[in-house]
PyMOL Python script that loads the backbone (N, CA, C, O; Angstrom):
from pymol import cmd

cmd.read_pdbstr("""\
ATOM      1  N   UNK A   1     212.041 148.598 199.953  1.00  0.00           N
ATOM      2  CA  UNK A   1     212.395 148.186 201.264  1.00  0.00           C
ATOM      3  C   UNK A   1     212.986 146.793 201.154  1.00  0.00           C
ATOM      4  O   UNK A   1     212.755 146.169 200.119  1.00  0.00           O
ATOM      5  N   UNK A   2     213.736 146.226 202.121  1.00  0.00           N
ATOM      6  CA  UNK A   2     214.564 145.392 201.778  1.00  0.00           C
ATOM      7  C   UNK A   2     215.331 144.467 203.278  1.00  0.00           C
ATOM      8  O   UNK A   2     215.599 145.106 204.296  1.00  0.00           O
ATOM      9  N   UNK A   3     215.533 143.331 203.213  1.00  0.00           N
ATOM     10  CA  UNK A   3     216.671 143.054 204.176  1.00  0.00           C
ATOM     11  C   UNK A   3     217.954 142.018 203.960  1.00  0.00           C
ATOM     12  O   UNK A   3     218.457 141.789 202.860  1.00  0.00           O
ATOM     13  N   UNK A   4     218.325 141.518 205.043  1.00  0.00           N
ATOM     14  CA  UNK A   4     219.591 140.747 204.941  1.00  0.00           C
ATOM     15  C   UNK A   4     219.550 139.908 206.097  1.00  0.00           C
ATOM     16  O   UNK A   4     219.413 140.536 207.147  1.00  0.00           O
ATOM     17  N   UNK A   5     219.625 138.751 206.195  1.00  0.00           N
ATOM     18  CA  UNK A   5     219.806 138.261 207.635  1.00  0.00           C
ATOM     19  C   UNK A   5     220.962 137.157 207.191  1.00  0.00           C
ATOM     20  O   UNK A   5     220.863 136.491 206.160  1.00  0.00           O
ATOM     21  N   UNK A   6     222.013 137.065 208.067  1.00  0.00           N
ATOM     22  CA  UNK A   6     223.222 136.335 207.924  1.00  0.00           C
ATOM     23  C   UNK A   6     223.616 135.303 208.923  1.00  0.00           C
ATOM     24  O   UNK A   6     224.100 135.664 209.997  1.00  0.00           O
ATOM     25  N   UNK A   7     223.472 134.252 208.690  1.00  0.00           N
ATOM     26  CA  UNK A   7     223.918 133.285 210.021  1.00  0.00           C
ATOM     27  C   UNK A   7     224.923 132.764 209.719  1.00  0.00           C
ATOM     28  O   UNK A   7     224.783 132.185 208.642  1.00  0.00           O
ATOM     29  N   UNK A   8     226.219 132.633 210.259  1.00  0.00           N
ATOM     30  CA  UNK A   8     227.582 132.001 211.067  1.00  0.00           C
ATOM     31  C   UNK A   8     227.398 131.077 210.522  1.00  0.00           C
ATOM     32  O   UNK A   8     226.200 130.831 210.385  1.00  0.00           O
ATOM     33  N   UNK A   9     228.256 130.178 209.983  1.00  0.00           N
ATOM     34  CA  UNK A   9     228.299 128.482 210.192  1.00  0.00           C
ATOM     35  C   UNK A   9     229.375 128.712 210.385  1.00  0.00           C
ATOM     36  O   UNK A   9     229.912 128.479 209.302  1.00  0.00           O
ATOM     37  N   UNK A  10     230.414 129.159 211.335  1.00  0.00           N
ATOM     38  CA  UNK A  10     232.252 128.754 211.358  1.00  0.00           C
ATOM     39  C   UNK A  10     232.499 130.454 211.127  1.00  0.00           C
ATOM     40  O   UNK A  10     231.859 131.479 210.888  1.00  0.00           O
ATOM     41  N   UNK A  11     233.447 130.133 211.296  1.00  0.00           N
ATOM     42  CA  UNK A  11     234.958 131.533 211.026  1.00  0.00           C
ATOM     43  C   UNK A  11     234.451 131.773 209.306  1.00  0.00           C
ATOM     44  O   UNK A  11     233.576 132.637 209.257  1.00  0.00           O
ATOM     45  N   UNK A  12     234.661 131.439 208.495  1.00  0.00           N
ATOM     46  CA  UNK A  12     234.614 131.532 206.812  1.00  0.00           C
ATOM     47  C   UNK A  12     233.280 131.484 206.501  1.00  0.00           C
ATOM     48  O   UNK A  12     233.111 132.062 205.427  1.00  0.00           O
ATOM     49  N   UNK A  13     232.260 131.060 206.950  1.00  0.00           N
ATOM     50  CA  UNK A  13     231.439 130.306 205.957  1.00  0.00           C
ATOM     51  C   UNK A  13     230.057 130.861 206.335  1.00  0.00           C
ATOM     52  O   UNK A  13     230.237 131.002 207.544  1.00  0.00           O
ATOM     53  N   UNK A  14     228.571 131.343 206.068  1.00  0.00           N
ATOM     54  CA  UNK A  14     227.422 131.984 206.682  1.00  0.00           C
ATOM     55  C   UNK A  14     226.363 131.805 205.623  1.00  0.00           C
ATOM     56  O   UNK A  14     226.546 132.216 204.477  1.00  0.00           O
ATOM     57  N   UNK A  15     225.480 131.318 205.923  1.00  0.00           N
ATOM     58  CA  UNK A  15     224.035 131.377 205.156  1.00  0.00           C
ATOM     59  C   UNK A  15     223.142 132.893 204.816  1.00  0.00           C
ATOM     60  O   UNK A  15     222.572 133.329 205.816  1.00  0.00           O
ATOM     61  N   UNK A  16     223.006 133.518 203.859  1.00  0.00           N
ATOM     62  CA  UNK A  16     222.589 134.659 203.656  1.00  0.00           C
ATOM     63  C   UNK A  16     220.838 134.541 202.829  1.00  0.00           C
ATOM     64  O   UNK A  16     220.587 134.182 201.679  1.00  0.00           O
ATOM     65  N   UNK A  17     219.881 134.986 203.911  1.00  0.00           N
ATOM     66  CA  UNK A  17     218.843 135.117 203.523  1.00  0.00           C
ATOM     67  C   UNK A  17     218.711 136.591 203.090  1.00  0.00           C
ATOM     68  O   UNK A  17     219.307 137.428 203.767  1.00  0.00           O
ATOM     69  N   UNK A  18     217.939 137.012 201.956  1.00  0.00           N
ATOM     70  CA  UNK A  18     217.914 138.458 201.857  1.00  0.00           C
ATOM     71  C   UNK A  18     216.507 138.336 200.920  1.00  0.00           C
ATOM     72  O   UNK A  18     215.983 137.310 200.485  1.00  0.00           O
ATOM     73  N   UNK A  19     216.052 139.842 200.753  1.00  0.00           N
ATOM     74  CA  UNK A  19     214.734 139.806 199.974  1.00  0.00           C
ATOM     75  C   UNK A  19     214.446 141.741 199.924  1.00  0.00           C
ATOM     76  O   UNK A  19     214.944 142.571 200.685  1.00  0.00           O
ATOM     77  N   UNK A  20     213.820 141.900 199.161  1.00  0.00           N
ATOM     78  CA  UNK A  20     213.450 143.224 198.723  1.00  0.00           C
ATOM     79  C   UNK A  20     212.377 143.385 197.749  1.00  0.00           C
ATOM     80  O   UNK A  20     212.101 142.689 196.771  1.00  0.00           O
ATOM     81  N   UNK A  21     211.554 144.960 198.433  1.00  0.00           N
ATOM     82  CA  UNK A  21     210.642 144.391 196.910  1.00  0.00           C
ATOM     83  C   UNK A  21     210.046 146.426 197.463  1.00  0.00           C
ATOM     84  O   UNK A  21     210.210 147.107 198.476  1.00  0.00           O
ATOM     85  N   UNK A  22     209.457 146.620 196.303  1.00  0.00           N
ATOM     86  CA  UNK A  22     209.118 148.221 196.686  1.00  0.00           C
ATOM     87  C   UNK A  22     208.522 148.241 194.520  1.00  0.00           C
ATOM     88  O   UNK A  22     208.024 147.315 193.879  1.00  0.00           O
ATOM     89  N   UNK A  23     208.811 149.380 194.141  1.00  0.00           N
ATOM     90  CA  UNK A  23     207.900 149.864 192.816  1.00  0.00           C
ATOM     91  C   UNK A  23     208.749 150.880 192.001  1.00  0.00           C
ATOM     92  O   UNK A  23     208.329 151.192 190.886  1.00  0.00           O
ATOM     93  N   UNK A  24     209.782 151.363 192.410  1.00  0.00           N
ATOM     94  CA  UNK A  24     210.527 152.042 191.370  1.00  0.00           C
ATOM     95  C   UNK A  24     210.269 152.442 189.762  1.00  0.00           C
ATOM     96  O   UNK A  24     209.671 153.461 189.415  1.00  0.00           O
ATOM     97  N   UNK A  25     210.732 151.626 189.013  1.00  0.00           N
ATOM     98  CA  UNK A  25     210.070 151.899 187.169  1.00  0.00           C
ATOM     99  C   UNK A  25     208.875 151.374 187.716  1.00  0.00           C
ATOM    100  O   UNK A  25     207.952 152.187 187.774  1.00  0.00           O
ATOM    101  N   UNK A  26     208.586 149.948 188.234  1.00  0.00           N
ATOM    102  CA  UNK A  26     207.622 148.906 187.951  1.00  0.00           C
ATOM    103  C   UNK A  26     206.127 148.939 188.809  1.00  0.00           C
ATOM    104  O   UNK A  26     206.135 148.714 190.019  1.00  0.00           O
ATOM    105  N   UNK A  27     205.338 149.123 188.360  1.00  0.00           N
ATOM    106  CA  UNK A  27     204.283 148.662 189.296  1.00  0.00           C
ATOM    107  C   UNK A  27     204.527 147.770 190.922  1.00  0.00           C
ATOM    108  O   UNK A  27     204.011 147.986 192.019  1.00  0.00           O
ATOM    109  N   UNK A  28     205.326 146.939 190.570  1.00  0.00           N
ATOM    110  CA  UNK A  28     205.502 146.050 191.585  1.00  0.00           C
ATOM    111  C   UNK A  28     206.933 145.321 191.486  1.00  0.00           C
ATOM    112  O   UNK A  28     206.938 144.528 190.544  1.00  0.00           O
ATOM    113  N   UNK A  29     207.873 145.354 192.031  1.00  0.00           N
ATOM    114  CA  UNK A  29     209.132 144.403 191.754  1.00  0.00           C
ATOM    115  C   UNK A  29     209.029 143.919 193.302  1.00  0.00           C
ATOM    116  O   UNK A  29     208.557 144.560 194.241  1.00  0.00           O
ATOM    117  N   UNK A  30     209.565 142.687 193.317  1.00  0.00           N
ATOM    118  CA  UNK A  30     210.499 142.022 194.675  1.00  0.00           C
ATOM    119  C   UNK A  30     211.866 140.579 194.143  1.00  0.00           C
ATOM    120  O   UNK A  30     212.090 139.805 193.213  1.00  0.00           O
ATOM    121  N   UNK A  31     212.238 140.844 195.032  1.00  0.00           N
ATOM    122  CA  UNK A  31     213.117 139.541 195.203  1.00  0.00           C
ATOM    123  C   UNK A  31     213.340 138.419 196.284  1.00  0.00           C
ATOM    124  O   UNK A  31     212.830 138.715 197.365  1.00  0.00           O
ATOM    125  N   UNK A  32     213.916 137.321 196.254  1.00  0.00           N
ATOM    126  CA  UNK A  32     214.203 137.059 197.220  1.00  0.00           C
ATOM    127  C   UNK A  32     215.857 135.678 197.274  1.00  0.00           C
ATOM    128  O   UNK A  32     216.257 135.364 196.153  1.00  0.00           O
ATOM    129  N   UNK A  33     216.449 135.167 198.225  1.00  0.00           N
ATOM    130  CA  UNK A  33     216.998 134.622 198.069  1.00  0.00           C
ATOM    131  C   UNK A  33     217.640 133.836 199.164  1.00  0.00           C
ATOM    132  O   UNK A  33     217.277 134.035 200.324  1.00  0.00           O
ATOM    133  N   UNK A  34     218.711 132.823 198.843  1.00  0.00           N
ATOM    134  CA  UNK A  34     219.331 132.143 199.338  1.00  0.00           C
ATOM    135  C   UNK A  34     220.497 131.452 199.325  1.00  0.00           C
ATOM    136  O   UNK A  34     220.562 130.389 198.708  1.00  0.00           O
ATOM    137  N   UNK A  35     222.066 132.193 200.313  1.00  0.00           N
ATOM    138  CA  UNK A  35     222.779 131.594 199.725  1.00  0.00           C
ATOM    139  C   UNK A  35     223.442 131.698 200.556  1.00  0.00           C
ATOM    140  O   UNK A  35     223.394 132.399 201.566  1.00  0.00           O
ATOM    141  N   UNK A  36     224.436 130.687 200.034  1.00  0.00           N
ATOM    142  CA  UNK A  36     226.165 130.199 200.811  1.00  0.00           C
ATOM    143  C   UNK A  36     227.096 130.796 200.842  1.00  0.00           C
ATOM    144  O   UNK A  36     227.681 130.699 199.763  1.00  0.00           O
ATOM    145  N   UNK A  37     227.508 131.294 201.405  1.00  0.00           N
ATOM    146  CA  UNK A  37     228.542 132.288 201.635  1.00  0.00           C
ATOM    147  C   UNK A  37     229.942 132.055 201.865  1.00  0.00           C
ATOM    148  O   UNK A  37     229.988 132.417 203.041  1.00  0.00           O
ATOM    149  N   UNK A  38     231.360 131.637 201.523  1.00  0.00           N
ATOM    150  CA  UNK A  38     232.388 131.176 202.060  1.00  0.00           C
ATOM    151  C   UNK A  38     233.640 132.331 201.942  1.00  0.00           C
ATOM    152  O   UNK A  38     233.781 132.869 200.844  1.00  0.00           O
ATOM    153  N   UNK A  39     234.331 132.624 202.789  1.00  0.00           N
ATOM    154  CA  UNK A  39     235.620 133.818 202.635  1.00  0.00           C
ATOM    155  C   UNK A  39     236.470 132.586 202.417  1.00  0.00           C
ATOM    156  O   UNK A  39     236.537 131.530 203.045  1.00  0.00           O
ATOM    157  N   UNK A  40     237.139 133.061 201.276  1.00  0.00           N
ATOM    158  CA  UNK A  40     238.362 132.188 200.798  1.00  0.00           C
ATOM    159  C   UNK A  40     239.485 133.052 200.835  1.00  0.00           C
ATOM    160  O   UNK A  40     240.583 132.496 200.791  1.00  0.00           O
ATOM    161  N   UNK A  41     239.442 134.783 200.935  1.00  0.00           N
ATOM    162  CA  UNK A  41     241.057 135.180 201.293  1.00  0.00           C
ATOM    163  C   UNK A  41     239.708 136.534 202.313  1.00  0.00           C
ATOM    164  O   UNK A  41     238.487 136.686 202.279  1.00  0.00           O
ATOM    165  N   UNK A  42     240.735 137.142 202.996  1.00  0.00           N
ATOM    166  CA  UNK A  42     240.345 138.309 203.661  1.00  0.00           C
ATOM    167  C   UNK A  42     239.455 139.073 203.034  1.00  0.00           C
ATOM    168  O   UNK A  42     238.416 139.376 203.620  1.00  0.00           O
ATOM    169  N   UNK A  43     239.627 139.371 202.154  1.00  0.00           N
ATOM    170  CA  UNK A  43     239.129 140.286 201.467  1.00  0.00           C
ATOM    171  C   UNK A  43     237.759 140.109 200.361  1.00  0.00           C
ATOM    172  O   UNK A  43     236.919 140.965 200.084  1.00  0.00           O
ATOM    173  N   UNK A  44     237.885 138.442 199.762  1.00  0.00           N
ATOM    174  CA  UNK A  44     237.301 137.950 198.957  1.00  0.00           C
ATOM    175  C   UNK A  44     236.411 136.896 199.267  1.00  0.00           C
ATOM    176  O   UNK A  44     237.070 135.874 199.459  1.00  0.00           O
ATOM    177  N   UNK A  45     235.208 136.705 199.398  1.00  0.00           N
ATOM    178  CA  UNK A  45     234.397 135.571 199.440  1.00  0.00           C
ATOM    179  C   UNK A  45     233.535 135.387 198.458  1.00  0.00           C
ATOM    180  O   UNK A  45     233.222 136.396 197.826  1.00  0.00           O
ATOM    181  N   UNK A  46     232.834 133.886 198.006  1.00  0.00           N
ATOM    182  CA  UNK A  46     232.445 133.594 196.940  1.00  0.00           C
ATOM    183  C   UNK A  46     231.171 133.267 197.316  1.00  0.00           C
ATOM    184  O   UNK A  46     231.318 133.074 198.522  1.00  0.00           O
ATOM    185  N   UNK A  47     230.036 133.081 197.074  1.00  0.00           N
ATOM    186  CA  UNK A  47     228.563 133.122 197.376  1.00  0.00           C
ATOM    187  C   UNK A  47     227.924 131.721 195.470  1.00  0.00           C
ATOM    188  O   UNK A  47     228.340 131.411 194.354  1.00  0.00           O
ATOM    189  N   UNK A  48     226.745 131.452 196.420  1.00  0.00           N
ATOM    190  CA  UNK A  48     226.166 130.238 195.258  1.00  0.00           C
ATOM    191  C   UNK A  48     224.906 130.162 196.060  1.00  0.00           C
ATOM    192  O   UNK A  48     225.053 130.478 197.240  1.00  0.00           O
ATOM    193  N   UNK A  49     223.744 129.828 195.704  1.00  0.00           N
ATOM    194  CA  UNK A  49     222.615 129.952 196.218  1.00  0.00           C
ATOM    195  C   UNK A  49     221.606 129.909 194.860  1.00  0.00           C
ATOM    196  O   UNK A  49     221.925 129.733 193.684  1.00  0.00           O
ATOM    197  N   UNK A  50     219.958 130.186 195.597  1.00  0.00           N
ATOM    198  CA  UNK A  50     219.011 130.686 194.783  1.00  0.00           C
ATOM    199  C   UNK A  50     218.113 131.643 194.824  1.00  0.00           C
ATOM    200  O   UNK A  50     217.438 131.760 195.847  1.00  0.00           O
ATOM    201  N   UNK A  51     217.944 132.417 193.857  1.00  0.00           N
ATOM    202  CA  UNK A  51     217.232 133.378 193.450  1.00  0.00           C
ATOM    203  C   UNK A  51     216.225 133.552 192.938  1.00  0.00           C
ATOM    204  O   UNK A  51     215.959 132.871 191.948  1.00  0.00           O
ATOM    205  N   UNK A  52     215.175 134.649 193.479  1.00  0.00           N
ATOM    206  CA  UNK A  52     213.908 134.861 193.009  1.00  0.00           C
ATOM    207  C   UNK A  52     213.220 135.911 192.447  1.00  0.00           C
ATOM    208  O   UNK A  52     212.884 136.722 193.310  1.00  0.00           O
ATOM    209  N   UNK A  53     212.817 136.265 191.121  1.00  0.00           N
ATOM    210  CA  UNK A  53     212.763 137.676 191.187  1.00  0.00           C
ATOM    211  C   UNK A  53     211.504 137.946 190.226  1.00  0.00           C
ATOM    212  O   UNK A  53     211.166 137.312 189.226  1.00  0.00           O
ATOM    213  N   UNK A  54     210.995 138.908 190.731  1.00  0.00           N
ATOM    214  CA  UNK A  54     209.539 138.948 189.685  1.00  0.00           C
ATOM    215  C   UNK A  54     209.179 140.708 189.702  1.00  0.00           C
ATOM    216  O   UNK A  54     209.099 141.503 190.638  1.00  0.00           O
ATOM    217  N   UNK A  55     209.051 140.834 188.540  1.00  0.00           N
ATOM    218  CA  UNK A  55     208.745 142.200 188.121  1.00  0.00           C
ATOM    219  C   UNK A  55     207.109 142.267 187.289  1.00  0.00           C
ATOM    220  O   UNK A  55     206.749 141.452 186.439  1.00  0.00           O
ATOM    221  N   UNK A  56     206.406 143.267 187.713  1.00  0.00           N
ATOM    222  CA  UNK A  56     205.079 143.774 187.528  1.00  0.00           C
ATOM    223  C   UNK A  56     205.340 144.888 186.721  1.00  0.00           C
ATOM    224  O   UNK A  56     206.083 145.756 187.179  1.00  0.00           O
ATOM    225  N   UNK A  57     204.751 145.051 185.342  1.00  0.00           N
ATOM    226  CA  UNK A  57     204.847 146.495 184.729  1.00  0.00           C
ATOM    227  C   UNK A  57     203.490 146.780 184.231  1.00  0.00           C
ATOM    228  O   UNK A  57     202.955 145.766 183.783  1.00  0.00           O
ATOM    229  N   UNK A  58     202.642 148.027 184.157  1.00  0.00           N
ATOM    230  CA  UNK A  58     201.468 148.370 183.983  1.00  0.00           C
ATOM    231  C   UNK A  58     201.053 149.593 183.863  1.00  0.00           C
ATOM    232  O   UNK A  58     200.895 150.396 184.783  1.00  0.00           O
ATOM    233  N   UNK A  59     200.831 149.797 182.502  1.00  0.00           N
ATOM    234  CA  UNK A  59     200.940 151.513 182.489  1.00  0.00           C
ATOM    235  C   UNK A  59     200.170 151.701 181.129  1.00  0.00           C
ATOM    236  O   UNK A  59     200.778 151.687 180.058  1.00  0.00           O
ATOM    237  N   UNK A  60     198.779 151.882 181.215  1.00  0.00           N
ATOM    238  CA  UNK A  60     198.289 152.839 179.894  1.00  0.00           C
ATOM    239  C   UNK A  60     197.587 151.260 179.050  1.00  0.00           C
ATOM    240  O   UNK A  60     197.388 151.525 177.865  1.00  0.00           O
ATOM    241  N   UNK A  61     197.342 150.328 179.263  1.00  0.00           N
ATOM    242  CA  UNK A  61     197.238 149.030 178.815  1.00  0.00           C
ATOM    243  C   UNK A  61     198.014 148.497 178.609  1.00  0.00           C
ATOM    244  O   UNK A  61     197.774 147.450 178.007  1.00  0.00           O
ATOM    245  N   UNK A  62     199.368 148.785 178.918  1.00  0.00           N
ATOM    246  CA  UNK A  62     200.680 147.740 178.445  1.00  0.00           C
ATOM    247  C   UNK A  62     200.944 147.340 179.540  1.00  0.00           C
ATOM    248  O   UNK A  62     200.966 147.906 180.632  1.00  0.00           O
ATOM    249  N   UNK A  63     201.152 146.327 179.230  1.00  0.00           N
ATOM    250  CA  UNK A  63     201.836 145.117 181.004  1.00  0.00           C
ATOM    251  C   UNK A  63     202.643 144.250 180.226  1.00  0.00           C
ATOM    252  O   UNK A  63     202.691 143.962 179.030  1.00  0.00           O
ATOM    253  N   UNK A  64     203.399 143.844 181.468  1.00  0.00           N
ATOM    254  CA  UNK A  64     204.968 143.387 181.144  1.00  0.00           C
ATOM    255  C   UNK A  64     204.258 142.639 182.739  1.00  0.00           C
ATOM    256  O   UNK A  64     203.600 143.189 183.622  1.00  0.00           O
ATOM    257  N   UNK A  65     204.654 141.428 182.629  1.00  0.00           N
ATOM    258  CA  UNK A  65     204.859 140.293 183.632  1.00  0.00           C
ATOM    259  C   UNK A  65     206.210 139.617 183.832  1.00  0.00           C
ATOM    260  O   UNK A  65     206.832 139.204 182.853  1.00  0.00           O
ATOM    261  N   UNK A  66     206.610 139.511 184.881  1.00  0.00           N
ATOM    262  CA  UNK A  66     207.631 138.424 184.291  1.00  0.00           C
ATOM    263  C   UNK A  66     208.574 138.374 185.421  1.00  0.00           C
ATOM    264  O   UNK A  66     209.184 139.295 185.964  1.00  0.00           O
ATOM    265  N   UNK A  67     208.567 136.800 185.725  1.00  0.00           N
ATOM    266  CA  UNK A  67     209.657 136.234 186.618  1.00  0.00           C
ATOM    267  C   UNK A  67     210.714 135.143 186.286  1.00  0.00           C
ATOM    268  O   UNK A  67     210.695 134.308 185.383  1.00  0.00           O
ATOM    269  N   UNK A  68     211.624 135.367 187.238  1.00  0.00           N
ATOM    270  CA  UNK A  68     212.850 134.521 186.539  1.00  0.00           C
ATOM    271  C   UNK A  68     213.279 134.017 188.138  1.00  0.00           C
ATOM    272  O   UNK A  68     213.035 134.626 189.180  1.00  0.00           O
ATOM    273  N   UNK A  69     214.172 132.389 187.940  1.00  0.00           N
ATOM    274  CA  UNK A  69     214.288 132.379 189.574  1.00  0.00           C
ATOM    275  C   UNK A  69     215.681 130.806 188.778  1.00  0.00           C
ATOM    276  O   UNK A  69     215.534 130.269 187.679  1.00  0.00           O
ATOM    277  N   UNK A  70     216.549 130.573 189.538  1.00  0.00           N
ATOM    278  CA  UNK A  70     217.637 130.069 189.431  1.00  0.00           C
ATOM    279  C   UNK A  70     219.010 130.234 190.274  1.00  0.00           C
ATOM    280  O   UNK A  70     219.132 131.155 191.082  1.00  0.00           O
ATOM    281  N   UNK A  71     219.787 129.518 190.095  1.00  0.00           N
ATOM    282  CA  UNK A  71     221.044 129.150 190.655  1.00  0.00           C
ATOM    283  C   UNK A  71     221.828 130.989 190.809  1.00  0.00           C
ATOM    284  O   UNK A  71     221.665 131.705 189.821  1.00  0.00           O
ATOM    285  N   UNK A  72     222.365 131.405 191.649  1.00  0.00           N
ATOM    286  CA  UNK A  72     222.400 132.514 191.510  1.00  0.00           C
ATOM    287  C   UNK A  72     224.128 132.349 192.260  1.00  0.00           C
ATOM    288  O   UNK A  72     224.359 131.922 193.391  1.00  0.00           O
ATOM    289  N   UNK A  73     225.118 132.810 191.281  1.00  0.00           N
ATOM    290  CA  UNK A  73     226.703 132.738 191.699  1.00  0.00           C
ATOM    291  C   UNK A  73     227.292 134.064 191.952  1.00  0.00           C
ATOM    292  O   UNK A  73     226.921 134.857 191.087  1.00  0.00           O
ATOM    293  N   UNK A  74     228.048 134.570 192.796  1.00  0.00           N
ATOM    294  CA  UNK A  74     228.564 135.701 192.835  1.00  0.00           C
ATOM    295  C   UNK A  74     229.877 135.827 193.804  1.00  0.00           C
ATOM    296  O   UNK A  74     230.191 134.980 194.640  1.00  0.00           O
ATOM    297  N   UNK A  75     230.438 136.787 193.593  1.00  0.00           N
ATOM    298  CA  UNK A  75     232.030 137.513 194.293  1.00  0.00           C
ATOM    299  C   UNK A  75     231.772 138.266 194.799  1.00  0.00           C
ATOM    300  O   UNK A  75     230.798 138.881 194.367  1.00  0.00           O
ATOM    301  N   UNK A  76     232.430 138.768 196.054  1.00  0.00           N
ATOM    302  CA  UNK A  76     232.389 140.247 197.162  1.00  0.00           C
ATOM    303  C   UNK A  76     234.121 140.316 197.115  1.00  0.00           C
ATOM    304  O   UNK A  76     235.036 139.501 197.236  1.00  0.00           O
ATOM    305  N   UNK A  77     234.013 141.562 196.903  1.00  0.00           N
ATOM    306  CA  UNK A  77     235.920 141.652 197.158  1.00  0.00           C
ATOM    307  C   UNK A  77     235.587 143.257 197.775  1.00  0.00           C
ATOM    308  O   UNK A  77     234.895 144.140 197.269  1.00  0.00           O
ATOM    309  N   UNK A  78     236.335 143.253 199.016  1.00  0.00           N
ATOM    310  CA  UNK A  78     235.971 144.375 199.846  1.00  0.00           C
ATOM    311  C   UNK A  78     237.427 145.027 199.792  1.00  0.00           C
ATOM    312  O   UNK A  78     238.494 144.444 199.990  1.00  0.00           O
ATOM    313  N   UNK A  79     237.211 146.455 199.458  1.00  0.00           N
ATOM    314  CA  UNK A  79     238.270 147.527 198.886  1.00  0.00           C
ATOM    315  C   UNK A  79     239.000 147.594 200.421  1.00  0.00           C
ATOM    316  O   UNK A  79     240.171 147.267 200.619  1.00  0.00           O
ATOM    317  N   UNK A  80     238.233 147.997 201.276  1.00  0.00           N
ATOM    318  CA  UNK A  80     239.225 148.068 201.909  1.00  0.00           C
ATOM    319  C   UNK A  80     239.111 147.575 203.395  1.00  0.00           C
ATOM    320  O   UNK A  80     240.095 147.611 204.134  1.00  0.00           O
TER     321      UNK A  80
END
""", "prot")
cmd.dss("prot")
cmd.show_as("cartoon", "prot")
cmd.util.cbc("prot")
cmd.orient("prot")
């Protein structure tokens, strides 16, 4: 389960909160985050923010722990 919440700053530019978390392979996964959002052509906007992410694994006595969280950069280019 999962969401997205997006707030406006201007025509181009929006703050993107998002987060998810549910059990798929893992005992337990979620995420979460925070970031800047700017459209630099129609089609293309560039995103920079931070990220949070932690995965639970546990199965039979083997466990796997482990989180990672940092600067998180990315591209959207929308087909159409």
């Amino acid at each position: 389960m999962g969401g997205r919440f997006s707030f406006p700053l201007g025509s181009k530019a929006s703050v993107d909160v998002l987060g998810d978390a549910g059990e798929g392979g893992a005992t337990l996964d979620y995420q979460v985050a925070g970031l800047l959002s700017y459209q630099i052509k129609p089609k293309l906007s560039l995103q920079g923010g931070w990220r949070s992410l932690t995965a639970h694994y546990g199965n039979n006595e083997n466990v796997f722990n482990a989180s990672i969280q940092g600067i998180a950069l990315g591209a959207t280019y929308k087909f159409r």
